[in-house]
PyMOL commands that place a pseudoatom at each C-alpha (Angstrom):
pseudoatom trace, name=CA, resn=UNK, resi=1, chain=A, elem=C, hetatm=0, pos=[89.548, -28.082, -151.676]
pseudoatom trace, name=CA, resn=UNK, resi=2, chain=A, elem=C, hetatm=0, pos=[86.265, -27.450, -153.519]
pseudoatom trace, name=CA, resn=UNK, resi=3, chain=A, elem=C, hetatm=0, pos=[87.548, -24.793, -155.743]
pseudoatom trace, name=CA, resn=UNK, resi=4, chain=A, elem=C, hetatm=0, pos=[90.514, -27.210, -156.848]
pseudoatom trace, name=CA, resn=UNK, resi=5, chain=A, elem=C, hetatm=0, pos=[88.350, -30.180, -157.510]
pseudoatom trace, name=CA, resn=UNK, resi=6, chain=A, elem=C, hetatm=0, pos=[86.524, -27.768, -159.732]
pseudoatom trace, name=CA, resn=UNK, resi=7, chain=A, elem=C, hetatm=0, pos=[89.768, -26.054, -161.269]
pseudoatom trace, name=CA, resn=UNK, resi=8, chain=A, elem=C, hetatm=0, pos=[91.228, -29.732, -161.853]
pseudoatom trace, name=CA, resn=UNK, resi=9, chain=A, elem=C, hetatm=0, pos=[88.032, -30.764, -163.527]
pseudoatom trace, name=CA, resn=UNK, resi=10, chain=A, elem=C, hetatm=0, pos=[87.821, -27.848, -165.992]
pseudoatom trace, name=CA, resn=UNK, resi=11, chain=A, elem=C, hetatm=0, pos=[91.623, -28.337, -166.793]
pseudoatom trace, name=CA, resn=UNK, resi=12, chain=A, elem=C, hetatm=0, pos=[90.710, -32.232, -167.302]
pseudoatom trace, name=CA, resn=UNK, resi=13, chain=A, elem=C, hetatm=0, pos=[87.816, -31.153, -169.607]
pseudoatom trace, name=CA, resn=UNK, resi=14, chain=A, elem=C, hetatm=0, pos=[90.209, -28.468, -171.444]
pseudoatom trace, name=CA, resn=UNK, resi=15, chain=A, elem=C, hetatm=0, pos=[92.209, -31.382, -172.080]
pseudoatom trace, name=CA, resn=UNK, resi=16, chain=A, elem=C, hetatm=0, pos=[89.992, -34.014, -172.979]
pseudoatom trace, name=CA, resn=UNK, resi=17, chain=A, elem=C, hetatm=0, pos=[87.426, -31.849, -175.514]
pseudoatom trace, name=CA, resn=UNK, resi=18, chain=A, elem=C, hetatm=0, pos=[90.253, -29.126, -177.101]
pseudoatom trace, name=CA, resn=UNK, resi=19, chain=A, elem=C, hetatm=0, pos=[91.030, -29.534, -180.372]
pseudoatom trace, name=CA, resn=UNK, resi=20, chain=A, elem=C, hetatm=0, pos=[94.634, -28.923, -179.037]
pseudoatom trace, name=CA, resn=UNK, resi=21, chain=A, elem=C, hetatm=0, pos=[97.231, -31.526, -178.757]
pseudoatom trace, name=CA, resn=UNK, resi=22, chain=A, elem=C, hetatm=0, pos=[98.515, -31.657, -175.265]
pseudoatom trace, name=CA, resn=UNK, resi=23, chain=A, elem=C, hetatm=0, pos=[101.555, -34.063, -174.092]
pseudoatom trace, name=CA, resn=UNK, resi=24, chain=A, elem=C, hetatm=0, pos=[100.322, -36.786, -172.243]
pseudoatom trace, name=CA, resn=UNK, resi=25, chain=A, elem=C, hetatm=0, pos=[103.455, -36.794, -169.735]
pseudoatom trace, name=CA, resn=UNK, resi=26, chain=A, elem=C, hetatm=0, pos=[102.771, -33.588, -168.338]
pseudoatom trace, name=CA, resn=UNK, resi=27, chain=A, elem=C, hetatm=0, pos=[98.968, -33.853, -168.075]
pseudoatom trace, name=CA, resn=UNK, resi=28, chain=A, elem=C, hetatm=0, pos=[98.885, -35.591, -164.553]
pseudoatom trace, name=CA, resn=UNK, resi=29, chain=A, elem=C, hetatm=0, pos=[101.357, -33.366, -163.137]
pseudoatom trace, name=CA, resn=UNK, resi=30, chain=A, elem=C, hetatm=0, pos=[100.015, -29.967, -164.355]
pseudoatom trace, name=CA, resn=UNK, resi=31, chain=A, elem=C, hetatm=0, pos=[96.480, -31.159, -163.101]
pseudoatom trace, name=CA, resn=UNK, resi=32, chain=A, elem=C, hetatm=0, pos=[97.613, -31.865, -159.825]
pseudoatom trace, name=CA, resn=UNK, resi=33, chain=A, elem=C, hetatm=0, pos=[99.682, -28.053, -159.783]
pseudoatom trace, name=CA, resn=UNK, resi=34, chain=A, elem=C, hetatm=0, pos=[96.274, -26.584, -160.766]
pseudoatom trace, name=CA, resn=UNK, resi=35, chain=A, elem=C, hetatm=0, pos=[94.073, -28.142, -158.025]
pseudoatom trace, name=CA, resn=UNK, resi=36, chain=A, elem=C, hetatm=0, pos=[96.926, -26.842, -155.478]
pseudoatom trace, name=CA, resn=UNK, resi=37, chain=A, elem=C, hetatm=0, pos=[97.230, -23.449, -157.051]
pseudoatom trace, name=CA, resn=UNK, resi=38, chain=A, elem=C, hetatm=0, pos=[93.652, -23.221, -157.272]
pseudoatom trace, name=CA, resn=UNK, resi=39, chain=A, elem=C, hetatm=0, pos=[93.482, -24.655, -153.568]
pseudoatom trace, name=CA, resn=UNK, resi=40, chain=A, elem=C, hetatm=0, pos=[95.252, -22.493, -152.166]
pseudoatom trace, name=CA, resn=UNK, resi=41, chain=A, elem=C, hetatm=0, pos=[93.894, -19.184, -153.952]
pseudoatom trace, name=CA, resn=UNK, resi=42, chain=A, elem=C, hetatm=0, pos=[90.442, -20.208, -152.299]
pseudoatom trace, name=CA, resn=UNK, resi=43, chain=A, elem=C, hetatm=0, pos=[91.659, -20.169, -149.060]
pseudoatom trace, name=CA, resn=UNK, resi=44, chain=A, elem=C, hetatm=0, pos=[93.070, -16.742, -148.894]
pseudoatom trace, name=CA, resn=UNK, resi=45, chain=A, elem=C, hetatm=0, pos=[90.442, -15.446, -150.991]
pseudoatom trace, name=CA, resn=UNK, resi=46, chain=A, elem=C, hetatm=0, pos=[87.503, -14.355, -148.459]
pseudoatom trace, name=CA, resn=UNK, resi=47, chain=A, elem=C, hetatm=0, pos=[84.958, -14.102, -152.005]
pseudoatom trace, name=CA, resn=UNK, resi=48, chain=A, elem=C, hetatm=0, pos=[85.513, -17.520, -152.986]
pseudoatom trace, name=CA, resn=UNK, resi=49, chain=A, elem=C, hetatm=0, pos=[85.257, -18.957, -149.372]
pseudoatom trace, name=CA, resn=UNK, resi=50, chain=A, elem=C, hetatm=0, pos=[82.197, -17.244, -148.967]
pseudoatom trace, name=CA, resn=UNK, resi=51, chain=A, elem=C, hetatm=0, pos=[80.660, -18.479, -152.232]
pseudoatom trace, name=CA, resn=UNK, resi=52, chain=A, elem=C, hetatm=0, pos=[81.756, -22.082, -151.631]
pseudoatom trace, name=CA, resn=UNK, resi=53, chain=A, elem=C, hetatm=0, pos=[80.745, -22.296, -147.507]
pseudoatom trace, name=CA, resn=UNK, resi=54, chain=A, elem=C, hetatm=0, pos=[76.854, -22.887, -147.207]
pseudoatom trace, name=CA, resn=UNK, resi=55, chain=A, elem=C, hetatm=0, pos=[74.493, -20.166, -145.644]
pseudoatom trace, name=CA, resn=UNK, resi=56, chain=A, elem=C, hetatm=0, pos=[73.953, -21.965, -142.560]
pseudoatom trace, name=CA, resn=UNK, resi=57, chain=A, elem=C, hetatm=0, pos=[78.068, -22.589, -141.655]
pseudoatom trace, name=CA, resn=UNK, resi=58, chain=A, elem=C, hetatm=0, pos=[78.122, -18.936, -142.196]
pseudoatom trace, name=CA, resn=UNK, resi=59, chain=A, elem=C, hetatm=0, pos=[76.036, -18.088, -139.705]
pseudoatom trace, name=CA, resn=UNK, resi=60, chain=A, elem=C, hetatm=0, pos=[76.731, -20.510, -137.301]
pseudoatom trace, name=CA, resn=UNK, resi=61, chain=A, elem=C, hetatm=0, pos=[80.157, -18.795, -137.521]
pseudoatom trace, name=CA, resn=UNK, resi=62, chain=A, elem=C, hetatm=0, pos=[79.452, -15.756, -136.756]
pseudoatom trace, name=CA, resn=UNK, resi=63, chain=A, elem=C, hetatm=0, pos=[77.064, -16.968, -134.309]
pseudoatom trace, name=CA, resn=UNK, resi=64, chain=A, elem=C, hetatm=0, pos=[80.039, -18.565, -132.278]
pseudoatom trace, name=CA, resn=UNK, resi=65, chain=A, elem=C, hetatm=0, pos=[82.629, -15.315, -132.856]
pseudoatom trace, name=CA, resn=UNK, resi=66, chain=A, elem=C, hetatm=0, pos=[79.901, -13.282, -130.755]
pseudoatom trace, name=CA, resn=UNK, resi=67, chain=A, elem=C, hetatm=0, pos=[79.553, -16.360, -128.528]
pseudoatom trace, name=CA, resn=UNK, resi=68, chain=A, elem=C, hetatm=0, pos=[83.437, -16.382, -128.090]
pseudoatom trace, name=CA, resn=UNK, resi=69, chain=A, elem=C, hetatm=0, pos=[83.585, -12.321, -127.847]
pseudoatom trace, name=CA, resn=UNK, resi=70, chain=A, elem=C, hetatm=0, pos=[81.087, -12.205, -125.066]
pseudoatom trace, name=CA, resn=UNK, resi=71, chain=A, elem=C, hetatm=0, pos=[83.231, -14.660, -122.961]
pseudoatom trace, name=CA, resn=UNK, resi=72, chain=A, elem=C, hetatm=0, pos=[86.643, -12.862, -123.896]
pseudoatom trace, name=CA, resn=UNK, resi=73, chain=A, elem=C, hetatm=0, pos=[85.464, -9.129, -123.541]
pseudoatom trace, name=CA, resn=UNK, resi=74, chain=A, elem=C, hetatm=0, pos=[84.288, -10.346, -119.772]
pseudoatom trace, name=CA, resn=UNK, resi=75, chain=A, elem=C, hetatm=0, pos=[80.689, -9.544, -120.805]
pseudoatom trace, name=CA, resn=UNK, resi=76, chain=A, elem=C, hetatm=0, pos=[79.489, -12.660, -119.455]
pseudoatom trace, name=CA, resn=UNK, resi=77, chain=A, elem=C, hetatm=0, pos=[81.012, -12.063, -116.135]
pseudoatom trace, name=CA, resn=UNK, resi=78, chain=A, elem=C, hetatm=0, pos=[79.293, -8.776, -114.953]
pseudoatom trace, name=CA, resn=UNK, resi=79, chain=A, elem=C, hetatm=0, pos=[77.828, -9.232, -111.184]
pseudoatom trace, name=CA, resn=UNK, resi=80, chain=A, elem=C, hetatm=0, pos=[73.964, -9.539, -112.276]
pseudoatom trace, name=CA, resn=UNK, resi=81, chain=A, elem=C, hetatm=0, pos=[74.501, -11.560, -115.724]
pseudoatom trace, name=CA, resn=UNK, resi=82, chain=A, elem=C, hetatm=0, pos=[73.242, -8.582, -117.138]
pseudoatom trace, name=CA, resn=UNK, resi=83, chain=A, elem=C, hetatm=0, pos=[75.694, -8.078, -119.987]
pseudoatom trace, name=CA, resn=UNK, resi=84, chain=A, elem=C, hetatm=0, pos=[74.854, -7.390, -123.505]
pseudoatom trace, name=CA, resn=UNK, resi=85, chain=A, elem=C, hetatm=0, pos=[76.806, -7.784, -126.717]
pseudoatom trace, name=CA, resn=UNK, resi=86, chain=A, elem=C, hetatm=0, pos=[75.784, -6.537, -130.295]
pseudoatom trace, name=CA, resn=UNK, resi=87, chain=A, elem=C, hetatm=0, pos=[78.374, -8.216, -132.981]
pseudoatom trace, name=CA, resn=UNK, resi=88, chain=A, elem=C, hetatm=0, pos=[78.214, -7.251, -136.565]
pseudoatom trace, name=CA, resn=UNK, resi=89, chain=A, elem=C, hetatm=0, pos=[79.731, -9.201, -138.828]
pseudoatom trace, name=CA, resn=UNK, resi=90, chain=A, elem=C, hetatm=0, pos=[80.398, -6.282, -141.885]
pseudoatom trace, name=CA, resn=UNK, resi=91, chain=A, elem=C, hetatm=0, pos=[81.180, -8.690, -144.409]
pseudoatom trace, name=CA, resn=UNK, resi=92, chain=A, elem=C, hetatm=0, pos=[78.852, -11.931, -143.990]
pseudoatom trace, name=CA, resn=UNK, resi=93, chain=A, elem=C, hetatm=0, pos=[76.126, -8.272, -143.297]
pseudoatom trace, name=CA, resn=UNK, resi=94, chain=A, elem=C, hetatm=0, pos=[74.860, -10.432, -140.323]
pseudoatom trace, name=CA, resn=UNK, resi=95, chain=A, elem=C, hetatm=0, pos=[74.646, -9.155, -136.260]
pseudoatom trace, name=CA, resn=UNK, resi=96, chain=A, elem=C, hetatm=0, pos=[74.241, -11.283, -133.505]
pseudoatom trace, name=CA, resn=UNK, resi=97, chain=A, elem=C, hetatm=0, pos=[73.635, -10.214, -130.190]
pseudoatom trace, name=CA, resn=UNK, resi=98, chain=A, elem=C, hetatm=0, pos=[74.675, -12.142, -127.079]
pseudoatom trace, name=CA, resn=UNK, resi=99, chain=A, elem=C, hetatm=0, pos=[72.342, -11.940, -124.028]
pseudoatom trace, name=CA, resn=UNK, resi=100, chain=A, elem=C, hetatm=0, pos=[73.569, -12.948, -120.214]
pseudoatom trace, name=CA, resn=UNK, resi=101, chain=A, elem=C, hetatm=0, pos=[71.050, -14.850, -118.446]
pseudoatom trace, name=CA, resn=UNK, resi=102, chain=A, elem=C, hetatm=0, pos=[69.886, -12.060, -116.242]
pseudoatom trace, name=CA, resn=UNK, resi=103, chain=A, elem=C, hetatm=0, pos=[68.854, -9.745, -118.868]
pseudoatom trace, name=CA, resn=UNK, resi=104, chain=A, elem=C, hetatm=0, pos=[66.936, -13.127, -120.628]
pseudoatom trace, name=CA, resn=UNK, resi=105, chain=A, elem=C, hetatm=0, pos=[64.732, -13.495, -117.305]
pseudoatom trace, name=CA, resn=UNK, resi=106, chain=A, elem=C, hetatm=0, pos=[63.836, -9.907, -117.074]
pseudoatom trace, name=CA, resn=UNK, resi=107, chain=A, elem=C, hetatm=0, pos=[62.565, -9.656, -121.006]
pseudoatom trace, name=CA, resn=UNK, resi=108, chain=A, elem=C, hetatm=0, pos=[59.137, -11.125, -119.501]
pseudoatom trace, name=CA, resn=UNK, resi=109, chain=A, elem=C, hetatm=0, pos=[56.996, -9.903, -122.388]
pseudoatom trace, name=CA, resn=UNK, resi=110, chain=A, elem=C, hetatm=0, pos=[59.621, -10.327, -125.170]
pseudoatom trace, name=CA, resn=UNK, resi=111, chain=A, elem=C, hetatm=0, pos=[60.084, -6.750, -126.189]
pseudoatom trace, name=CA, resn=UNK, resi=112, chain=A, elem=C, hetatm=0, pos=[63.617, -6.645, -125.652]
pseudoatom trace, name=CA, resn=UNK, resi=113, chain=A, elem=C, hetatm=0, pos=[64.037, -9.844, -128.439]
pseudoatom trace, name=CA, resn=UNK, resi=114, chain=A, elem=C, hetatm=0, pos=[61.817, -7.822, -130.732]
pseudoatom trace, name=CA, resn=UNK, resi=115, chain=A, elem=C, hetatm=0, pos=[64.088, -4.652, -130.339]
pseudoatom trace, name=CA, resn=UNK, resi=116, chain=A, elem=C, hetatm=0, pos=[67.185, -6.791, -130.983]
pseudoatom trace, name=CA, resn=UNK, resi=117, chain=A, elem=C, hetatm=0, pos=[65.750, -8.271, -134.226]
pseudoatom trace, name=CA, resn=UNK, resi=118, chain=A, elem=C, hetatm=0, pos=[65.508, -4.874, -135.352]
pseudoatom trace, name=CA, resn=UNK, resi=119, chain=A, elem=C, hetatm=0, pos=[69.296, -4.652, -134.566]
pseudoatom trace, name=CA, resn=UNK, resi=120, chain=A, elem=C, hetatm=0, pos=[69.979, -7.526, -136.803]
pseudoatom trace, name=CA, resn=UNK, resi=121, chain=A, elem=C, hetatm=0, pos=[67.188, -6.629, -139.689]
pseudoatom trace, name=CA, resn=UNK, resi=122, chain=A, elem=C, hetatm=0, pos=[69.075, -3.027, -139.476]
pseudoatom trace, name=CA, resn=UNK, resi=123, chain=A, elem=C, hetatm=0, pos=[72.845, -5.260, -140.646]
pseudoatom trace, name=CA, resn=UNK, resi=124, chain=A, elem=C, hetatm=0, pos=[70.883, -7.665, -142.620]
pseudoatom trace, name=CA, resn=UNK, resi=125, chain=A, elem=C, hetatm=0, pos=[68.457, -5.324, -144.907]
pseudoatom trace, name=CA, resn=UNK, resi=126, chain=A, elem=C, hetatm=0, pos=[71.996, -3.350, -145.344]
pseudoatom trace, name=CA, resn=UNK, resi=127, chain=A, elem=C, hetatm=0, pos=[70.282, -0.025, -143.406]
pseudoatom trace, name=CA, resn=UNK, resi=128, chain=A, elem=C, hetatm=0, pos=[72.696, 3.252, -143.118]
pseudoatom trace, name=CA, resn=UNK, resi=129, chain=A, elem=C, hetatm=0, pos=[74.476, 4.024, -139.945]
pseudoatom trace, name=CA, resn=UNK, resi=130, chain=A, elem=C, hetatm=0, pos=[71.775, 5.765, -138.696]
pseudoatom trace, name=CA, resn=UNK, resi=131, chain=A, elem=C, hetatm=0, pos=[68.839, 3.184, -138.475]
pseudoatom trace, name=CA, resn=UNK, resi=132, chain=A, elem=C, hetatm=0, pos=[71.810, 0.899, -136.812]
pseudoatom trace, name=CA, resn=UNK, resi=133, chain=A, elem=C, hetatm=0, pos=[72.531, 3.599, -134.226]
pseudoatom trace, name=CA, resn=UNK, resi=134, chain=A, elem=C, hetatm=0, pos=[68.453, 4.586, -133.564]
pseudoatom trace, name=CA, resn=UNK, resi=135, chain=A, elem=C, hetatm=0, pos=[68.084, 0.501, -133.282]
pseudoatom trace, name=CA, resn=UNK, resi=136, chain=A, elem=C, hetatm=0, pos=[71.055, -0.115, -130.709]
pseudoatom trace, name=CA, resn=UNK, resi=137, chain=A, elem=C, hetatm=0, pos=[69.564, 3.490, -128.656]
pseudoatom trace, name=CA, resn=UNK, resi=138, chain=A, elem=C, hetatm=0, pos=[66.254, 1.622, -128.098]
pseudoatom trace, name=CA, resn=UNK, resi=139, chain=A, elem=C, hetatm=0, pos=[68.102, -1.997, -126.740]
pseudoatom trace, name=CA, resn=UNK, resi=140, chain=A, elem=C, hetatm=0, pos=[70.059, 0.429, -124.643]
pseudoatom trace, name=CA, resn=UNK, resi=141, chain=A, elem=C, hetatm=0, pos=[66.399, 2.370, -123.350]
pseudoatom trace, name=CA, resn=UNK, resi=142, chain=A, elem=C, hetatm=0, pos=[64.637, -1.117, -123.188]
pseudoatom trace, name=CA, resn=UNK, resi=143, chain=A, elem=C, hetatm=0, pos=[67.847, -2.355, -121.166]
pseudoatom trace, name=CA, resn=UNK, resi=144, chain=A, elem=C, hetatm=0, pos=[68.048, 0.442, -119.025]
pseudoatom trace, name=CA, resn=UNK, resi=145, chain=A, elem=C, hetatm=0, pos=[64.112, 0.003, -118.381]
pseudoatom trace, name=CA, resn=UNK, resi=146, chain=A, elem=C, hetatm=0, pos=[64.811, -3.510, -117.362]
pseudoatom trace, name=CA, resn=UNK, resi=147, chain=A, elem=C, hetatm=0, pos=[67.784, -3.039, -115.307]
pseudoatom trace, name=CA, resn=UNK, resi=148, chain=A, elem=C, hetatm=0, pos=[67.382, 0.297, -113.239]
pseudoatom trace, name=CA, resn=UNK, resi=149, chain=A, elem=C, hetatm=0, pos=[70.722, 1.145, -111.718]
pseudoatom trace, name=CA, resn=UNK, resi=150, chain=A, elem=C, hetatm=0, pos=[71.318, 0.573, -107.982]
pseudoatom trace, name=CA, resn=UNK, resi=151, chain=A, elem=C, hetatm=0, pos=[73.009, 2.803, -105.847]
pseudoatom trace, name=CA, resn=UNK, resi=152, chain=A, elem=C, hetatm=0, pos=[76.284, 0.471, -105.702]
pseudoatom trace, name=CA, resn=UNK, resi=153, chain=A, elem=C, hetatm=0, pos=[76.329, -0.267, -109.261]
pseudoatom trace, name=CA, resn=UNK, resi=154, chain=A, elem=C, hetatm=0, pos=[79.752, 0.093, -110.527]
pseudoatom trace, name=CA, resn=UNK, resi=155, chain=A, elem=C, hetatm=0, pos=[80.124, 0.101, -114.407]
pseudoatom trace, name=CA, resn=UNK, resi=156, chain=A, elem=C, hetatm=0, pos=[81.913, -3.046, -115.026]
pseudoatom trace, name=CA, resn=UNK, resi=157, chain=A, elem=C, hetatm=0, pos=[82.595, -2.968, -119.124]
pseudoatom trace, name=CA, resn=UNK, resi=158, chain=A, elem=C, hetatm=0, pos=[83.860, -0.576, -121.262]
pseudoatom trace, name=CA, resn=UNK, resi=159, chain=A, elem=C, hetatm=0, pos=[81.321, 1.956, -122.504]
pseudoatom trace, name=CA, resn=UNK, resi=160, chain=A, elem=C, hetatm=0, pos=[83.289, 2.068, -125.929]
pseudoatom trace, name=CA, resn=UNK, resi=161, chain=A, elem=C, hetatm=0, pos=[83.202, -0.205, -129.302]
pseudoatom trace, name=CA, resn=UNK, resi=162, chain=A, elem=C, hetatm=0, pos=[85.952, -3.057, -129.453]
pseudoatom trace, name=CA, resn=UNK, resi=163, chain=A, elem=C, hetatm=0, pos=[86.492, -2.867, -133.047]
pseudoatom trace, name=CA, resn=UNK, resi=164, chain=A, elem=C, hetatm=0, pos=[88.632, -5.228, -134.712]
pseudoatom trace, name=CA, resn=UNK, resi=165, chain=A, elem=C, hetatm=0, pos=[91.239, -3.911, -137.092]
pseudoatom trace, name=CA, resn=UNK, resi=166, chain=A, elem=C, hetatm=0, pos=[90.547, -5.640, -140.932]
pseudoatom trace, name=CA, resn=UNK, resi=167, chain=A, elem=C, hetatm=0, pos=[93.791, -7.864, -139.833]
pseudoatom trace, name=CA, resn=UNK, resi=168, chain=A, elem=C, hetatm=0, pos=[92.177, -8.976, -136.709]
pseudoatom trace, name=CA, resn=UNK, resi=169, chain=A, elem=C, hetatm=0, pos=[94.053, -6.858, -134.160]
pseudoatom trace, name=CA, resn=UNK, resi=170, chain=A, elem=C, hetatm=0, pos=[91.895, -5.401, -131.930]
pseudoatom trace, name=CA, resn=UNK, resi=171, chain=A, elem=C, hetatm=0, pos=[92.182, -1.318, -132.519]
pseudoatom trace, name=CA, resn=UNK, resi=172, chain=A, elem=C, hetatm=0, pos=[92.428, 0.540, -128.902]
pseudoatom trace, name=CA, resn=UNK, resi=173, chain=A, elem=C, hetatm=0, pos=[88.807, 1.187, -127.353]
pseudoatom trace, name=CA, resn=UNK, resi=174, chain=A, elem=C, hetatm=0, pos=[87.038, 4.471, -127.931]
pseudoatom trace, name=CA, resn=UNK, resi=175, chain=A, elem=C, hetatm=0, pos=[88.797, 5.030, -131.713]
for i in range(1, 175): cmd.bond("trace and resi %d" % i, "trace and resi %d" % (i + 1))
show_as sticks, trace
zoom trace
């Protein structure tokens, strides 16, 4: 709606400060067309939704996608609450990770935060592959440290990436 307030106010400027002659009968009209066109163009352009939506609505989005992903990928229901979810968010370059409680009460000292803010400064700083995948090995070590398996542990989630397809469809595990 932003972008065609703006579009309808540089059409109403065009009009009022051209040397042009424009017909005064189709001015309303083609100003209301323009905001709509210009409407809808924002909202299925990503770019200009991204330039118009403040930083912080940004992030709280993301922030609730890997809220919402850790509930639907059954993360949050693992028998110790000690489930773990790294989201990356390619395009806002912005990762979140999702901790269950049990892993939160065992990360006495705070290492395991510090390790996953080098997750997210790995997306954020725009780091190659590499970095990202040394980053996520040390959560995984730190995690393992913290949660020793048990003889009747039984491995509860996927050990693949759920990675979304760039229409939203979820592509099969492992690919």
């Amino acid at each position: 709606m932003l972008f065609g307030a703006l579009a309808a106010f540089a059409g109403l400027c065009v009009y009022v400060y051209s040397e042009t002659e424009f017909s005064d009968d189709w001015t309303p009209p083609f100003l209301i067309a323009l905001f709509i066109l210009a409407a809808l163009v924002a909202a299925r352009t990503r770019r200009i939704r991204r330039w118009l939506t403040p930083t912080s609505e940004r992030h709280a989005a993301v922030r609730a996608a890997a809220r919402e992903a850790f509930v639907d990928q059954g993360i949050a229901a693992t028998r110790d609450r000690t489930g773990l979810l790294i989201y990356v968010n390619v395009f806002e370059q912005r990762a979140e990770v999702v901790l269950d409680l049990g892993l939160l009460r065992r990360d006495t000292d705070g290492a395991l935060a510090r390790k996953i803010d080098a997750v997210a400064a790995t997306i954020r700083d725009g780091a190659d592959l590499d970095a990202f995948e040394a980053a996520v090995r040390e959560v995984g070590g730190l995690c393992a440290a913290l949660c020793p398996p048990r003889a009747d542990d039984v491995n509860e989630l996927p050990d693949a990436p759920d990675v979304p397809s760039r229409h939203g469809r979820r592509a099969a595990r492992g690919e």
